[in-house]
N, C-alpha and C positions, 0 to 999 in steps of 0.2 A: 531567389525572390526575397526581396527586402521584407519584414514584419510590419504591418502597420497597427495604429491604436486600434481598430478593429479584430484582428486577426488575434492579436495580444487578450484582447478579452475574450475574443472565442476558448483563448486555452484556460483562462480563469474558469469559464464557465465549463468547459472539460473536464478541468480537474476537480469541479464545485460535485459534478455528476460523478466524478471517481467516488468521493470523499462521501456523499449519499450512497451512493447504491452498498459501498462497502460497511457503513453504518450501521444500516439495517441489515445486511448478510449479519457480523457480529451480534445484532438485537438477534433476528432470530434466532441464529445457535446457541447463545446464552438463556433463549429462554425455553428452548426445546432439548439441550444436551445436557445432562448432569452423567461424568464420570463417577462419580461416587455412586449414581443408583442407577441401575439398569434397567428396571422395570420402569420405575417413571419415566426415562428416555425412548424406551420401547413404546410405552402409552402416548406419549408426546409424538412420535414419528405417525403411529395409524389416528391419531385426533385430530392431527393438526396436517395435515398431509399436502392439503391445498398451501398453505403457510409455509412449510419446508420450501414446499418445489418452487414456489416463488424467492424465495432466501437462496436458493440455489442457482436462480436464472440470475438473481441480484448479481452476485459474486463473478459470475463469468460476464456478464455486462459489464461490473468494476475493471476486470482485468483486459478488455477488450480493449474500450474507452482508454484506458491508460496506454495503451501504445501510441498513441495521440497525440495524447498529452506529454508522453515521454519527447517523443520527436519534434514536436514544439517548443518544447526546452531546447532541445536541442540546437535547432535553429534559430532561437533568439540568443543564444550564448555562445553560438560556434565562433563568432568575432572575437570574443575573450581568448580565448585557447583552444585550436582547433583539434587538437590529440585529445584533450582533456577533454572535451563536449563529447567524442566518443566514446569515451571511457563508461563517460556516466551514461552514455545511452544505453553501451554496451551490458551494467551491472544492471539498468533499468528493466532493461529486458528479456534477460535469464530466464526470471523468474517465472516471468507469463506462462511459459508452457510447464513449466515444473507445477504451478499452483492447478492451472487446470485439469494436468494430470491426475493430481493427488484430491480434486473433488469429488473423481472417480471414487474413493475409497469410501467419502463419505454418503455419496449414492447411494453405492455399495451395500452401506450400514443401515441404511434406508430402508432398501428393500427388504433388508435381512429383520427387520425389527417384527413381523409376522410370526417368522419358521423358527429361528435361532436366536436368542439375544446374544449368547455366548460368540458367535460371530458377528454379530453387527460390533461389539464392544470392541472386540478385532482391529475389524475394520476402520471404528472411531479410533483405535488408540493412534495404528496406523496413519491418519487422516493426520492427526494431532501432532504426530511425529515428524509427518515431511512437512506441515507447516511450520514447524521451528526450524527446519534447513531451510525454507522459502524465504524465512525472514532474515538469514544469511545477507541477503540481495536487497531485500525491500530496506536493511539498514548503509549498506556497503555504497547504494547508488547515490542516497543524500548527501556523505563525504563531496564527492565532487562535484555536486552539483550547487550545494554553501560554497565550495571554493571556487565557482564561476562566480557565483550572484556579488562573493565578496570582493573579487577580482575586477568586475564590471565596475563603471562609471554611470548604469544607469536604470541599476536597480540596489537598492538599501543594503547597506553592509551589514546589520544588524540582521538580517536575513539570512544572510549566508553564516554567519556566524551561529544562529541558533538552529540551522541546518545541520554545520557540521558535527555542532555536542548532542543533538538529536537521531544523528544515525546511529549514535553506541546504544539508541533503545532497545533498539529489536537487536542487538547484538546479546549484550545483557542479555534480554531474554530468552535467544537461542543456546545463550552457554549454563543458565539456570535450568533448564526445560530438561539439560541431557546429564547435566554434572549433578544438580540435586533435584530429581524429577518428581514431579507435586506440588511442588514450592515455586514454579517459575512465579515470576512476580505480572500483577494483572496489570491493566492501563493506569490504576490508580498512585500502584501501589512501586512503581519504577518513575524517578523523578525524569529519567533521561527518555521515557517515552512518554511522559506531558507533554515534552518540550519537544517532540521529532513530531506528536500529533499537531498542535498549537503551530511549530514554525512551519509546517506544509498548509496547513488551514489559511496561515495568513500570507504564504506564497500565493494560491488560490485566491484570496481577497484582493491582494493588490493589484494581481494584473488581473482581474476582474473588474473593480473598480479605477484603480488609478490609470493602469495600462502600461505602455513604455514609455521612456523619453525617448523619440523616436532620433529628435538630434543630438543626441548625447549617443545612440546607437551609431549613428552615421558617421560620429567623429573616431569612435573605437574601429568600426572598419576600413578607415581612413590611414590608419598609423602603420 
């Protein structure tokens, strides 16, 4: 089944609901988890409890929704190259179960923030740890999936372009996270994941807003 200007914006609007629910999962753990102090993180887990568990339903809503959205991609690009639109679906979708897994741990730390802090810390650090392997994937999929958008005729090359120097974000910061650990670099503070945040946001924007060129598609599955 062909994509239409509809169906195109539904994945804008997919990926708009990735890009939120994921937002706020980050607000709240940043405002509820400090590595450095364990007692304030403990205090944070039983005050704000209601607040977690919602940051926690966020996250697995984020990675839900994102299979979706991944396969969407997918099917508006499989005309460009049809190994290659696997490819990317394939790296898209690794992750999903690795990251929900590894919520478990912070759960985990959750509950733990009552009995033991010395194990919930555990369990955060662990949490902390397979999210730098998670983002192995969440960098690796953007590669090919810049190199459809820029291969296509009819979506923005300049897209695919800041795709592909944006997936060494979360790379960078997986190999910071285990090679100099404390130091990984934050969203601000890594220029290569501005630009992986920014060119996904405004992948999101345009086929939200602009949509496809639907005969510009038709001519690619033409050739």
């Amino acid at each position: 089944m062909e994509p239409t200007k509809k169906n195109t914006r539904i994945t804008g609007l997919i990926g708009i609901i990735v890009l939120v629910s994921g937002s706020f999962t980050h607000s709240v753990n940043s405002k509820l988890i400090s590595y450095e102090d364990k007692f304030a993180t403990a205090n944070n887990f039983i005050n704000y409890e209601s607040l977690f568990r919602i940051g926690f339903i966020s996250s697995l809503i984020m990675e839900t929704v994102f299979i979706f959205y991944a396969f969407n991609l997918y099917r508006i690009l499989k005309p460009v190259n049809k190994n290659l639109s696997m490819i990317m679906l394939i790296l898209a979708l690794i992750p999903v179960p690795l990251f929900m897994l590894n919520q478990l741990n912070q759960f985990d730390a959750f509950l733990l923030a009552n009995n033991d802090i010395e194990e919930m810390m555990f369990f955060l650090t662990v949490h902390k740890h397979g999210g730098l392997i998670v983002s192995i994937f969440f960098g690796l999929w953007l590669f090919p999936l810049g190199l459809l958008i820029y291969q296509s005729k009819y979506l923005p090359k300049i897209l695919g372009i800041f795709l592909m120097v944006g997936c060494f974000g979360y790379l960078i910061h997986f190999f910071q996270g285990f090679l100099i650990p404390n130091f990984e670099s934050s969203l601000w503070t890594n220029p290569f994941l501005i630009i992986t945040h920014i060119s996904e946001l405004l992948l999101m924007l345009w086929l939200l807003i602009k949509g496809l060129n639907i005969e510009k598609w038709k001519k690619v599955t033409e050739i």
